[in-house]
C-alpha positions as CSV (number, residue, x, y, z in Angstrom):
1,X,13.6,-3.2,0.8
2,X,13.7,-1.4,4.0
3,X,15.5,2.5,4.9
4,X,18.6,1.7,2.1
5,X,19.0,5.3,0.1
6,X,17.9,4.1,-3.4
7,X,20.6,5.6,-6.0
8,X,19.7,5.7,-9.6
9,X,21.4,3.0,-10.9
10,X,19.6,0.3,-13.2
11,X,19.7,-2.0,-10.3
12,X,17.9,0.2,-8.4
13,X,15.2,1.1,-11.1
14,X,14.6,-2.6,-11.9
15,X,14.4,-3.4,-8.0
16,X,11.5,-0.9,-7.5
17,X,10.0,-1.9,-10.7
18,X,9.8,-5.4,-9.5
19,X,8.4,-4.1,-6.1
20,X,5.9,-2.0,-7.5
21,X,5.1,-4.8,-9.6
22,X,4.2,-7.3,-6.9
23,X,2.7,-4.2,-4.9
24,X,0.0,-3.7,-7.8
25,X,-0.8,-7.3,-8.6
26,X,-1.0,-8.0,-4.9
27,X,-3.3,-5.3,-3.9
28,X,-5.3,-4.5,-7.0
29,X,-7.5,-2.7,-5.3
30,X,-5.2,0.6,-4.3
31,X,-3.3,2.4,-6.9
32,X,0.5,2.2,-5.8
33,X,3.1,4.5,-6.5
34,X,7.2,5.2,-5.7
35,X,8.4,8.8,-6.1
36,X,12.2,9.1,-5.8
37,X,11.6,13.0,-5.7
38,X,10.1,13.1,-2.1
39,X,11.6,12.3,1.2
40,X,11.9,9.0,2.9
41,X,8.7,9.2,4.7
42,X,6.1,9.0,1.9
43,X,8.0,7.5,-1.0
44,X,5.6,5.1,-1.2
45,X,1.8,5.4,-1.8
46,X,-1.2,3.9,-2.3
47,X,-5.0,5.2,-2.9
48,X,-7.7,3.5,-2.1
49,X,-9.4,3.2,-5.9
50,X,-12.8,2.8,-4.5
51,X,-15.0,5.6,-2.6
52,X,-13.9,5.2,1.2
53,X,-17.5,4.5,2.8
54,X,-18.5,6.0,6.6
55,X,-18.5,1.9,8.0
56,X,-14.8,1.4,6.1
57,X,-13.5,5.1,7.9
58,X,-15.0,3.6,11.2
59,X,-13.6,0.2,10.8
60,X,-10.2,1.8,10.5
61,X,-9.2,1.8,6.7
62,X,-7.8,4.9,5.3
63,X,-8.0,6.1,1.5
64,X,-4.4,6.9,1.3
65,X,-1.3,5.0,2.9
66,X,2.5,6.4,2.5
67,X,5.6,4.4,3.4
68,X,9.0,5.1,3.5
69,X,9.8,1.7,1.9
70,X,8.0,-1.5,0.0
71,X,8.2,-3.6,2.7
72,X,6.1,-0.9,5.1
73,X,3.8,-0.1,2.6
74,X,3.1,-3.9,1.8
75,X,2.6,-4.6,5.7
76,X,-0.2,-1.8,5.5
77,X,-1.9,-2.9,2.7
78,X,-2.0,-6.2,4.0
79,X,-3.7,-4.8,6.8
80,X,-5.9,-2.5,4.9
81,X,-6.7,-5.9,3.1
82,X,-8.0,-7.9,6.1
83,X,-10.0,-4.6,7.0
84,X,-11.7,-4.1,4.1
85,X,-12.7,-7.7,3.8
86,X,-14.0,-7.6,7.1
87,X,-16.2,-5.2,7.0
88,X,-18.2,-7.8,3.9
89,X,-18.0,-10.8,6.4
90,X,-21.6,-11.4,8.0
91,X,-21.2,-12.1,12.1
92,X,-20.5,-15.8,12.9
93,X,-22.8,-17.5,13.8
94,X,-25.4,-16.7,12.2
């Protein structure tokens, strides 16, 4: 879904249901969330669920990511993702 207005319709419920949906099973590390109540910018969430470490903050993953849509916020954890694994990868070669 990208910048449509989401109305309250069923359709729309069951579309952000699905998203959130593929959101949590996806990335079940962060805790995602969709609030119709705030503004474009930051309907989307997710939280980090474990403690955000000084060597994950320096590596560039942040404990809380907001999105204006799905598809942003799933681009960002996706990138979160490859950070975090990253940072558990030992140098090649070794």
């Amino acid at each position: 879904m990208t910048a449509l207005s989401l109305g309250s319709s069923a359709e729309d419920r069951r579309l952000v249901e699905r998203q959130l949906h593929v959101l949590r099973t996806t990335y079940p590390a962060w805790d995602v969330r969709f609030r119709p109540d705030v503004p474009a910018g930051g309907r989307w969430t997710a939280v980090l669920g474990r403690p955000l470490t000084a060597q994950l903050a320096a590596g560039g993953v942040r404990k809380r990511l907001a999105a204006p849509d799905a598809i942003t916020l799933a681009s960002a954890l996706a990138h979160h993702t490859t950070l975090l694994h990253a940072r558990r990868r030992p140098a090649w070669p070794a």
